[in-house]
N, C-alpha and C positions, 0 to 999 in steps of 0.2 A: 758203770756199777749197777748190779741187779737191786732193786728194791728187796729187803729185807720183812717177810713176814714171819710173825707170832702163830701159831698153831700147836693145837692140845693133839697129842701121839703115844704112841701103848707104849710104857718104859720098855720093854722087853723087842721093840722093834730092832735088828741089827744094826741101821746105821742108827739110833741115838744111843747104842752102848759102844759103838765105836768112838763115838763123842764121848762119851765118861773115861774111857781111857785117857782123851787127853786132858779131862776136868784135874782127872788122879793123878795124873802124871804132872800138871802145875800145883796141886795141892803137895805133893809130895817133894816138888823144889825147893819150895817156900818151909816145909814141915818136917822132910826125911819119912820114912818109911814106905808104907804105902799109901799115905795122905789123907787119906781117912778110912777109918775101918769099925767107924757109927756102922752096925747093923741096919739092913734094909732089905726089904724083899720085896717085888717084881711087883705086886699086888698092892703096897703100899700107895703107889696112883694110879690105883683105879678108880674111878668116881661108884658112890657118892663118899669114898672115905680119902680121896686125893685126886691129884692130875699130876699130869707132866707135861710140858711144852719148851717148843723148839722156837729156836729163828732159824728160817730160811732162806739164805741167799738168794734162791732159784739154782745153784749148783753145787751145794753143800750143808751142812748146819753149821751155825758159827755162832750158836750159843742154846743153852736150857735153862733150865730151874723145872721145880716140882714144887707141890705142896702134900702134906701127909696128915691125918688125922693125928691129934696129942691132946688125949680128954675134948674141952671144948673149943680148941685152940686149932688149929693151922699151923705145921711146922715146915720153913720155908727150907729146902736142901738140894745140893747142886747147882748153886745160882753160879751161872758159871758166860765170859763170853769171851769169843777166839781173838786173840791177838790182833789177826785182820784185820778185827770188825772193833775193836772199842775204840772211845775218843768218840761212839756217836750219837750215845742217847741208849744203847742197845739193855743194856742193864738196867733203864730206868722202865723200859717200856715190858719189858718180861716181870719184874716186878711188882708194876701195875697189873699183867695180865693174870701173877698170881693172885694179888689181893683181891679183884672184881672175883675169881673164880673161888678162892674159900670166901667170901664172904656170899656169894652166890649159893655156897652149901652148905649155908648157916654158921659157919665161923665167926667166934665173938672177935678174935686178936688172931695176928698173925706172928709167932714168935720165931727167933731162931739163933741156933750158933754161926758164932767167925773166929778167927784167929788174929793175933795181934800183926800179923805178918801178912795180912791182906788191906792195907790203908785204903785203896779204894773203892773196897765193898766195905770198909767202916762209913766212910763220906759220903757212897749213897744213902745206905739206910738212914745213918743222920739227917740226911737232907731232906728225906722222904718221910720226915717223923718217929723216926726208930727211938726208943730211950733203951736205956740200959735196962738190964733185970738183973733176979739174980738165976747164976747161971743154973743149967738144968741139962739131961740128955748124957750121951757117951762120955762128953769128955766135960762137966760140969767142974770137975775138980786138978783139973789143967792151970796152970797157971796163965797160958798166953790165951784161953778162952775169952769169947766176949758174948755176952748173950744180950739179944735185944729182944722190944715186942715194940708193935702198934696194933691199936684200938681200930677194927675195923668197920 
């Protein structure tokens, strides 16, 4: 098994939008449609108003997340990790690599939405300090929404 690293990459790069297809395509099991259709543009992680970062197998990506400017805040989106690869820490350690880098670019909190129908990115974030808020963003008035923040 290839060691698995974290690295920041141009959202618009082809293989990490080959990966969001399949981010969509499990949002979309769990959700129906087309899994999420929150507005976002290519530009959105670009530093200094965002990032985006991968993990890499050494022979594939098997997981991202991003961070997006939202007023003073960091908005976490796409936190996503491949089938493969979870059961090993992979989502706790992209997480972290988000928080270090918006709080690196002056970010006070890191906020973001989930869905009731993802239990174990509820469990992370919990674990990781997350509290509830109230919700905000695309689907703010969803019912299975969940919106969280931490103080970064």
């Amino acid at each position: 098994m290839h060691e698995i690293k974290i690295r920041m990459v141009d959202f618009a790069d082809p293989a990490v939008q080959a990966l969001l297809v399949d981010v969509l395509n499990e949002l979309s099991e769990r959700y129906g449609g087309s899994g999420d259709d929150t507005p976002i543009a290519t530009d959105d992680f670009t530093p200094p108003n965002g990032a985006f970062f991968v993990a890499d197998d050494g022979g594939r990506l098997v997981g991202c997340a991003g961070w997006r400017r939202h007023d003073e805040d960091a908005e976490l989106k796409r936190m996503f990790t491949a089938k493969s690869a979870r059961k090993r820490g992979l989502g706790r350690r992209l997480l972290t690599a988000i928080e270090e880098s918006a709080r690196a670019a002056g970010c006070r909190r890191l906020i973001l939405e989930t869905g009731d129908r993802q239990p174990e990115a509820i469990a992370l974030y919990q674990t990781a300090g997350y509290a509830r808020i109230e919700d905000f963003g695309y689907y703010k008035d969803y019912a299975d929404v969940l919106s969280f923040a931490k103080d970064l």
